[in-house]
Wavefront OBJ file of the C-alpha trace (Angstrom):
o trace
v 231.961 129.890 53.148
v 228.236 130.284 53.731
v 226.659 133.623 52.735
v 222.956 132.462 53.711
v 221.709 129.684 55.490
v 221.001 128.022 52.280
v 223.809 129.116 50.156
v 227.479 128.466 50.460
v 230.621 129.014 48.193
v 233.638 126.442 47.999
v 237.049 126.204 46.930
v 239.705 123.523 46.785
v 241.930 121.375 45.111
v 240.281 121.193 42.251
v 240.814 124.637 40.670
v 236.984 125.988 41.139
v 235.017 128.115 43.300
v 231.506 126.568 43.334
v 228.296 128.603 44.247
v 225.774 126.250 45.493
v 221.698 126.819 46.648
v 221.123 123.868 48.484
v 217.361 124.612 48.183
v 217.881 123.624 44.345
v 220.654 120.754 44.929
v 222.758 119.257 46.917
v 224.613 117.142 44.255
v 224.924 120.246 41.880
v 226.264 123.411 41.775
v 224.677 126.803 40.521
v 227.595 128.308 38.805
v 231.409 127.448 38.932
v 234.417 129.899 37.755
v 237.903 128.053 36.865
v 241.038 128.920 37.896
v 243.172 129.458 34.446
v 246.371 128.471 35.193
v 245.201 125.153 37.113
v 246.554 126.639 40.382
v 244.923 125.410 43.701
v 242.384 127.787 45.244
v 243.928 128.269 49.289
v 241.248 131.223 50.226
v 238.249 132.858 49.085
v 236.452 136.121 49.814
v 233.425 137.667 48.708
v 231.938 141.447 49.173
v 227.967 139.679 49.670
v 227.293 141.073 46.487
v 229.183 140.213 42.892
v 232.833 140.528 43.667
v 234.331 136.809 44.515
v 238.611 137.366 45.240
v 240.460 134.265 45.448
v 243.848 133.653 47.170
v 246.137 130.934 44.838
v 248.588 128.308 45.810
v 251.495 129.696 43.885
v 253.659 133.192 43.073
v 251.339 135.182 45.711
v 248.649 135.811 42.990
v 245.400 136.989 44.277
v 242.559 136.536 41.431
v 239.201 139.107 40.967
v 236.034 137.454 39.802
v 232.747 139.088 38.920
v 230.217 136.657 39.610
v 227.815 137.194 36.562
v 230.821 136.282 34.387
v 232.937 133.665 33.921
v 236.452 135.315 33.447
v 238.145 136.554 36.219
v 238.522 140.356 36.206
v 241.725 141.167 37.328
v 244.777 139.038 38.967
v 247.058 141.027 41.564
v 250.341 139.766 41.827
v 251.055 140.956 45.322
v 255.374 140.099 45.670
v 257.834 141.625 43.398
v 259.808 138.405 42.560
v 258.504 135.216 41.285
v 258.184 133.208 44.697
v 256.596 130.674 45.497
v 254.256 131.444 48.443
v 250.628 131.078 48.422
v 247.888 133.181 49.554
v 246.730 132.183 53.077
v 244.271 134.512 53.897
v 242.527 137.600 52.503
v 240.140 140.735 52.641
v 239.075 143.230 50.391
v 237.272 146.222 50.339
v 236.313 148.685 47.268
v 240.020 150.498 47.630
v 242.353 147.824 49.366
v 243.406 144.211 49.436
v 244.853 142.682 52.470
v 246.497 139.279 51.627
v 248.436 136.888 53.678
v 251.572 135.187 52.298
v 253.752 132.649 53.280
l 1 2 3 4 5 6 7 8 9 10 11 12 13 14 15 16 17 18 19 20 21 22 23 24 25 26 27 28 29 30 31 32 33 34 35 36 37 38 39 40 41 42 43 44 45 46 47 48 49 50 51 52 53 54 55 56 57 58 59 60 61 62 63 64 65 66 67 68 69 70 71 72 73 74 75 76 77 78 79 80 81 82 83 84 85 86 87 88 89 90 91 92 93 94 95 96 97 98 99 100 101 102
């Protein structure tokens, strides 16, 4: 997901988000927040200022990151049981979270 010409955010397999400036690198990113319970990142948001929410592969669990820390903030379990679905797709504004399930 770029945010400028020169400066992108990633997800993936992998369990990160990655900010990267490719003015500085290419090969390296500028910062990198982990997801805690090894769960694959599916989506990624960001408000173009510090609040990064990330959509995870398992129970529906949407994930609130500051971006000058490394902790997330807040997780949102968004269904009532423990199922299975991943987050698809989402939005977010300062009072409400729209998330896609499965």
């Amino acid at each position: 997901m770029y945010e400028s010409p020169s400066t992108l955010l990633s997800c993936g397999y992998d369990t990160y988000v990655r900010y990267w400036d490719l003015r500085t690198s290419t090969r390296k990113c500028v910062m990198e927040w982990e997801e805690p319970h090894d769960s694959t990142f599916y989506c990624l948001q960001t408000d173009g200022n510090h609040l990064l929410a990330t959509g995870s592969s398992y129970y529906g669990l949407v994930r609130l990151w500051d971006r000058r820390q490394r902790a997330c903030l807040h997780a949102f379990s968004l269904t009532s049981t423990p199922l299975s679905s991943p987050v698809y797709c989402l939005r977010f504004t300062t009072r409400h979270l729209y998330a896609a399930l499965s």
